[in-house]
C-alpha positions as CSV (number, residue, x, y, z in Angstrom):
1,X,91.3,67.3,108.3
2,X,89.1,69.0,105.8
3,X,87.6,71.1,108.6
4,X,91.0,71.8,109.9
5,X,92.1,72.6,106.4
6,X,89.5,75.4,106.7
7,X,91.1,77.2,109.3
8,X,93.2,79.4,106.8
9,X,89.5,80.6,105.8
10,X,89.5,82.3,109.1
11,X,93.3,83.2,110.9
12,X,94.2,85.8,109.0
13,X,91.2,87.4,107.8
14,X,90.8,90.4,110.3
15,X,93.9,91.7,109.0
16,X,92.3,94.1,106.4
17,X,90.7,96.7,109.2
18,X,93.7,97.0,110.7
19,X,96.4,97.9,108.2
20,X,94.8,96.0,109.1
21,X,96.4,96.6,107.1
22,X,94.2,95.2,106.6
23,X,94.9,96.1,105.7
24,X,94.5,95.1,104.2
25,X,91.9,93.6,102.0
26,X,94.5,91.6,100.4
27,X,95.3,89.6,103.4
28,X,91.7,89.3,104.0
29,X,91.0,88.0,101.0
30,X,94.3,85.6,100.0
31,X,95.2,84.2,103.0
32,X,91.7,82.4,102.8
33,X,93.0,80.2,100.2
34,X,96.8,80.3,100.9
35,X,96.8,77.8,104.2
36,X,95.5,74.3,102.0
37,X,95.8,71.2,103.4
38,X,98.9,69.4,103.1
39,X,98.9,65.8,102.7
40,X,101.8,63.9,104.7
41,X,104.7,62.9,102.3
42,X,106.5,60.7,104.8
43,X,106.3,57.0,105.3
44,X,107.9,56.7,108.2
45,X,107.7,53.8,110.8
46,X,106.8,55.7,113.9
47,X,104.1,56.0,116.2
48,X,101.2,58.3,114.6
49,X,100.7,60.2,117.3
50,X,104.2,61.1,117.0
51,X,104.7,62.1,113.4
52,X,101.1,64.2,113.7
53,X,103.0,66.1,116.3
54,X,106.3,66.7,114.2
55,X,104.5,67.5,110.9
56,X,102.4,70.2,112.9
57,X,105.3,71.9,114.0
58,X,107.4,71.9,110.7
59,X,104.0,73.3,109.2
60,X,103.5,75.6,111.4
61,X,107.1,77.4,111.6
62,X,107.4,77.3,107.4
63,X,103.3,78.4,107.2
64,X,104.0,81.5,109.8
65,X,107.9,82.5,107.9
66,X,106.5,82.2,104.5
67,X,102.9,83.9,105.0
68,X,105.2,86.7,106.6
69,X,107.1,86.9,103.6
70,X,104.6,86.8,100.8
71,X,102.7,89.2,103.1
72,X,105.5,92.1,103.2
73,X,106.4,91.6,99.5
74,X,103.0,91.3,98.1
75,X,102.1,94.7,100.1
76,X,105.6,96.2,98.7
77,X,104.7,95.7,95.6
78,X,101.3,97.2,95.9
79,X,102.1,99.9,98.6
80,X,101.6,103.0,96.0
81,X,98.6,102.0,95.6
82,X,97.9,102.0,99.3
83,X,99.2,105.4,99.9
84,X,97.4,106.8,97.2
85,X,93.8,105.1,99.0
86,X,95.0,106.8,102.3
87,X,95.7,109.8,100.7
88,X,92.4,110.2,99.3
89,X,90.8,108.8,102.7
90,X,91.7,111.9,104.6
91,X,91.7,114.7,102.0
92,X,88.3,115.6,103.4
93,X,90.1,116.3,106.7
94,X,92.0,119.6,106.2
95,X,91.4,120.5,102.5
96,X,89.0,122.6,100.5
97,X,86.2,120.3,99.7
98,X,85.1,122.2,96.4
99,X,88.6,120.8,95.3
100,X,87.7,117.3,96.3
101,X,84.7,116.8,93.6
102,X,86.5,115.1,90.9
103,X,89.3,112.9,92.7
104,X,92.2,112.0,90.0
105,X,94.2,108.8,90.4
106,X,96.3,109.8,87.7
107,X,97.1,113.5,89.0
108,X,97.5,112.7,92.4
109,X,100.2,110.0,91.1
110,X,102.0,112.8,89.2
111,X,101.8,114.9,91.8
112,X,103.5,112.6,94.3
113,X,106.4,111.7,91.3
114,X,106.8,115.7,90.6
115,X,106.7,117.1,94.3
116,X,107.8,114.4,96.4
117,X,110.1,112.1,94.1
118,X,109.3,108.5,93.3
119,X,110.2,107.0,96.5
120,X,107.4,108.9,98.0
121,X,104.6,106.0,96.8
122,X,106.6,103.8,99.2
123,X,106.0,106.5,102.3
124,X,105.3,103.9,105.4
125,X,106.0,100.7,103.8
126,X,108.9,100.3,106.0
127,X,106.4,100.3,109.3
128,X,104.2,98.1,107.4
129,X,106.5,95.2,106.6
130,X,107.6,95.7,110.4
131,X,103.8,95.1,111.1
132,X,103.2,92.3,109.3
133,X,105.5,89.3,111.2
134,X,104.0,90.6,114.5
135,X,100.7,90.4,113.6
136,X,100.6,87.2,111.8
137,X,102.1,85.7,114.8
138,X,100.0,87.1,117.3
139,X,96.7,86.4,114.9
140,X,98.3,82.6,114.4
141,X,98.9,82.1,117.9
142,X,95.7,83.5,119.3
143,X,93.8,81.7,116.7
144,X,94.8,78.2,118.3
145,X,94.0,79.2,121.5
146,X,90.9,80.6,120.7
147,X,89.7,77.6,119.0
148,X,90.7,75.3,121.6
149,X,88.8,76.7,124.2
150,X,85.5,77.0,122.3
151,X,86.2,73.2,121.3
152,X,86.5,72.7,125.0
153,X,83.4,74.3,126.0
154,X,81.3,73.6,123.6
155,X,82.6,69.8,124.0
156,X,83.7,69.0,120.6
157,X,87.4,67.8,121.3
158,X,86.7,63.6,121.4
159,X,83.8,63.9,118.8
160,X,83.0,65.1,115.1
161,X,79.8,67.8,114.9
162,X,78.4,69.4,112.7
163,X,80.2,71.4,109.4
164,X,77.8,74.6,111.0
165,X,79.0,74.3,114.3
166,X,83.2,73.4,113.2
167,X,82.7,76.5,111.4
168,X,81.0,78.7,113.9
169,X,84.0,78.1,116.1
170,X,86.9,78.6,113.2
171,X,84.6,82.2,113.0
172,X,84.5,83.1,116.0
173,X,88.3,81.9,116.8
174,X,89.2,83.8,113.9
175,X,87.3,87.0,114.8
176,X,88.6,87.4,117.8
177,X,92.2,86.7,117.2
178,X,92.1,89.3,114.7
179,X,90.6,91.6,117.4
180,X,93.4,90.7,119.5
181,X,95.9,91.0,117.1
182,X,95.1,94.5,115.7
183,X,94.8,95.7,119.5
184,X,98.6,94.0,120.1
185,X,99.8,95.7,116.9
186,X,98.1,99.0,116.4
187,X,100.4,101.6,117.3
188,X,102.6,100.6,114.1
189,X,99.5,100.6,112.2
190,X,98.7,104.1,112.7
191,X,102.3,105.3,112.5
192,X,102.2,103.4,109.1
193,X,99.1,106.0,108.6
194,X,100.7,109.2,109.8
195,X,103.9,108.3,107.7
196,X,102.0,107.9,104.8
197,X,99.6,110.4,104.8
198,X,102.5,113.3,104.7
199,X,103.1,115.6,101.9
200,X,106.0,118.0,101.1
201,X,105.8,119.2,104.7
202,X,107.3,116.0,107.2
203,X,106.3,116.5,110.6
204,X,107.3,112.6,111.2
205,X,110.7,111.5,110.7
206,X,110.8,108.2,110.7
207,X,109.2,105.0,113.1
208,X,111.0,106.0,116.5
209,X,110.8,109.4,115.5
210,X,107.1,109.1,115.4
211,X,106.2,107.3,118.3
212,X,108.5,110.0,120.6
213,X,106.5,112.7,119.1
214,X,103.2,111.4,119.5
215,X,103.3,110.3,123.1
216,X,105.2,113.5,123.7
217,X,102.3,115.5,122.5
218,X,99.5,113.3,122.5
219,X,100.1,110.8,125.4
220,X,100.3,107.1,125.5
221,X,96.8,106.7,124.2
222,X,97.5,108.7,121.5
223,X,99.0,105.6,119.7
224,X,95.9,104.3,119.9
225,X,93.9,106.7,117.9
226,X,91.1,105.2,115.7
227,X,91.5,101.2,117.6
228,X,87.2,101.4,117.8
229,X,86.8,101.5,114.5
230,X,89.4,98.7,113.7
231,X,87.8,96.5,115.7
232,X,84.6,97.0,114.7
233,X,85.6,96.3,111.0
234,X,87.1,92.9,111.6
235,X,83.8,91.1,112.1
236,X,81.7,92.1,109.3
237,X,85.5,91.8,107.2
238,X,85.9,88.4,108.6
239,X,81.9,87.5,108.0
240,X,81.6,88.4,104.4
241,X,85.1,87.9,102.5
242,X,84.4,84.1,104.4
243,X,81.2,84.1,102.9
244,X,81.3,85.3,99.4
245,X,84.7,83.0,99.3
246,X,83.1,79.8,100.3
247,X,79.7,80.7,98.2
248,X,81.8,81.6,95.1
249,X,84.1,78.8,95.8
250,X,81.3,76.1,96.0
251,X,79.2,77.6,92.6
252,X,81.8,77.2,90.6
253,X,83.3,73.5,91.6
254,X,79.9,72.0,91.1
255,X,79.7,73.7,87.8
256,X,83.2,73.4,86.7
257,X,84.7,71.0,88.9
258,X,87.9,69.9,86.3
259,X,89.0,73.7,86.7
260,X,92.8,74.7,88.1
261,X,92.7,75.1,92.1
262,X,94.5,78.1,91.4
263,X,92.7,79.9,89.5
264,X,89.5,79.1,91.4
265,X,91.3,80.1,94.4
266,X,92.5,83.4,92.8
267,X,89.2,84.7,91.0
268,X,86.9,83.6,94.3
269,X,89.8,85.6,96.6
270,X,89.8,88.8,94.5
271,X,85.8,89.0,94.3
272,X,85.7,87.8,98.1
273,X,88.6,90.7,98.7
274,X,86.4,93.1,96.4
275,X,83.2,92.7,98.2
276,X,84.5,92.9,101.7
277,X,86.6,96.1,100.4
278,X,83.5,97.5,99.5
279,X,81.1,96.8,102.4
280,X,83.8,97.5,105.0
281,X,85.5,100.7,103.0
282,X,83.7,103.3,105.0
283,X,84.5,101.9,108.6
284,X,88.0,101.1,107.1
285,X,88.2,105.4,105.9
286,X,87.1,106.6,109.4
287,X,89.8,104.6,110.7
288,X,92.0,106.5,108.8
289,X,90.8,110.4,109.8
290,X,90.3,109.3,113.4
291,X,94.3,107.9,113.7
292,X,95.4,111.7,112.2
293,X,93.3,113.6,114.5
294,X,95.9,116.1,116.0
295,X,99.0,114.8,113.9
296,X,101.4,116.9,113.6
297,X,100.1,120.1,116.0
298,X,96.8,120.4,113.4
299,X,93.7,121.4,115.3
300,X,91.1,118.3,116.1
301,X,88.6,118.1,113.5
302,X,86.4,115.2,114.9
303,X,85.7,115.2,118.4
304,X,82.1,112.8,118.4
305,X,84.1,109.8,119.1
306,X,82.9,107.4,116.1
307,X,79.7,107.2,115.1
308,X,80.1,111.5,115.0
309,X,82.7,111.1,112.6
310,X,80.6,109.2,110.0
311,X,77.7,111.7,111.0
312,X,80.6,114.8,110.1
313,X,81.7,113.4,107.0
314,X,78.2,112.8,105.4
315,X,77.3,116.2,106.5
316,X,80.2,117.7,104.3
317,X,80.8,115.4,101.8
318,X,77.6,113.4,101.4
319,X,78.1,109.9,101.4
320,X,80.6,109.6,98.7
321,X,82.8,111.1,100.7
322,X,82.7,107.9,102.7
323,X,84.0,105.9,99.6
324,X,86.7,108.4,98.6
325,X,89.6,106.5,98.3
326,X,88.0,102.8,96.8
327,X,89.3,102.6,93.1
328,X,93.0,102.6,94.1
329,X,91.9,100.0,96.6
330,X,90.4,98.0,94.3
331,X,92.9,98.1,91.9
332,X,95.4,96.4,94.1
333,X,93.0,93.7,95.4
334,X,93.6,91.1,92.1
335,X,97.7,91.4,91.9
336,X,98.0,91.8,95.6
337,X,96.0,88.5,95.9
338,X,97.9,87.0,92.8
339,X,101.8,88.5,94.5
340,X,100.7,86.8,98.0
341,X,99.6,83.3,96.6
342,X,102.5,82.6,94.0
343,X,105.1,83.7,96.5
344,X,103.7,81.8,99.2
345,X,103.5,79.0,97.4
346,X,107.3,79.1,96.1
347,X,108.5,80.0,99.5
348,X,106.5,76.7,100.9
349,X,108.4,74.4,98.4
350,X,111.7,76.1,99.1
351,X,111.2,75.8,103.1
352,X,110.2,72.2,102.4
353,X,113.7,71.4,101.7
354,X,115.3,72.9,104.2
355,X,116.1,70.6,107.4
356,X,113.6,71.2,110.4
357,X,115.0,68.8,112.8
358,X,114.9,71.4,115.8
């Protein structure tokens, strides 16, 4: 059970280079530490094989509805934050770039409140809590699968191996069901972008307004703008918010192993979320421009396919330009961690009570 208890490490954590949304570091980062192992409360005089089977199901329905729910609400809460890191993404794109040097949080806030009224900062949030219960399914339900099969061929299902190898397949499992997962989910994610990347001007109406206008002008594949980049951020988002967790996790038990779970869990997921935030940030930003190439009628800006974008974007803004962006996204890394593990945690003792018998 303690490998098994593990698995949250892994399921949702390529969700921050697609919305992720990724996102997404917060998901990336909290849901590490959100999926615990829960010890069996009943004493019941059935077979075990029997109640194993039951308890996996309850857990599995109230882990998959609540995770949904602290998801949306934790990104709610934090969602100005994440339109202002998207609006600084792709300012490089179609603005002035002498009037990029000295990036203002703080003006670009008032700006949004004075031009745009304060329901702007939520711009998008609507498509994103429409993303999220998808996505965690599909990244739940993959993730088994996944894992089964590489227990099955690399013969571990009858017999214990090592903790390197149970966790090579929970990595790999988890990587790819992320992959899979963003590509199942993506056209939301880069309407999500489009929404909330508009200014006073709105080219994009609304969700069904935005995927009729797209594939009218852009074709089908135009929904899937900027998917390369996504996927190539999951691994290395997957690889080190994992590592630093675990590694953080594991220094300070053995020095301070008397210390709150909780706040364990929530300092090691906010530096885990932190670090992965910044290693991944530029891949995450290229996302961004790539999915607004040719929105609304503009002329294409990047046409190099990937690894020409990064080559673009250092040539005019130097390699800054490929962090623009990261202090709003670190900013809402600790309470979007913090939102996501108290709610969860509320919603799992409410569900508890409610009767599963179905």
């Amino acid at each position: 059970m303690n490998m098994e208890a593990r698995v949250g490490v892994v399921v949702e954590g390529g969700q921050r280079a697609l919305n992720t949304a990724h996102s997404s570091v917060v998901d990336a980062s909290a849901r590490k530490f959100l999926q615990q192992p829960q010890q069996p409360q009943h004493n019941l005089s059935v077979p075990k094989r029997s109640l194993n089977q039951h308890q996996a199901q309850i857990g599995t329905v109230q882990q998959l509805l609540a995770g949904g729910i602290a998801g949306a609400f934790s990104k709610t809460c934090t969602a100005p934050l994440a339109r202002l890191t998207i609006l600084f993404q792709v300012q490089g794109m179609h603005s002035d770039l002498a009037a990029l040097s000295k990036p203002s949080i703080l003006r670009e806030a008032s700006r949004i409140a004075n031009e745009e009224g304060f329901r702007a900062f939520w711009k998008g949030n609507l498509v994103t809590i429409a993303h999220r219960l998808p996505y965690s399914s599909v990244n739940f339900y993959c993730y088994e699968h996944y894992k089964n099969f590489l227990q099955s061929v690399l013969g571990l299902d009858n017999h214990r191996e090592s903790a390197s190898v149970n966790l090579g397949v929970h990595f790999v499992g988890g990587g790819l069901a992320g992959m899979t997962a963003a590509s199942a989910t993506y056209p939301l994610d880069l309407v999500r972008t489009r929404l909330a990347a508009q200014r006073q001007a709105i080219y994009y109406k609304g969700i069904w307004h935005s995927f009729q206008t797209i594939c009218r002008e852009e074709g089908f594949l135009g929904l899937y703008k900027g998917l390369g980049a996504t996927l190539l951020g999951v691994g290395p988002s997957i690889a080190i918010s994992f590592s630093v967790y675990e590694s953080l996790r594991s220094f300070w038990q053995s020095y301070r192993p008397n210390d709150p779970t909780v706040m364990v869990s929530l300092a090691c997921g906010s530096l885990s979320g932190i670090a992965s935030s910044t290693a991944t940030f530029p891949i995450d930003l290229v996302r961004r421009r790539m999915q607004l190439e040719g929105a609304g009628g503009r002329a294409r800006v990047y046409n190099n396919g990937l690894l020409g974008t990064f080559r673009y974007i250092i040539q005019s803004e130097g390699l800054r330009g490929l962090y623009r962006g990261i202090l709003p996204e670190y900013y809402k890394v600790v309470p979007g961690v913090g939102i996501v593990f108290m709610t969860y945690e509320t919603l799992k003792i409410l569900l508890s009570s409610v009767p599963t018998s179905f």
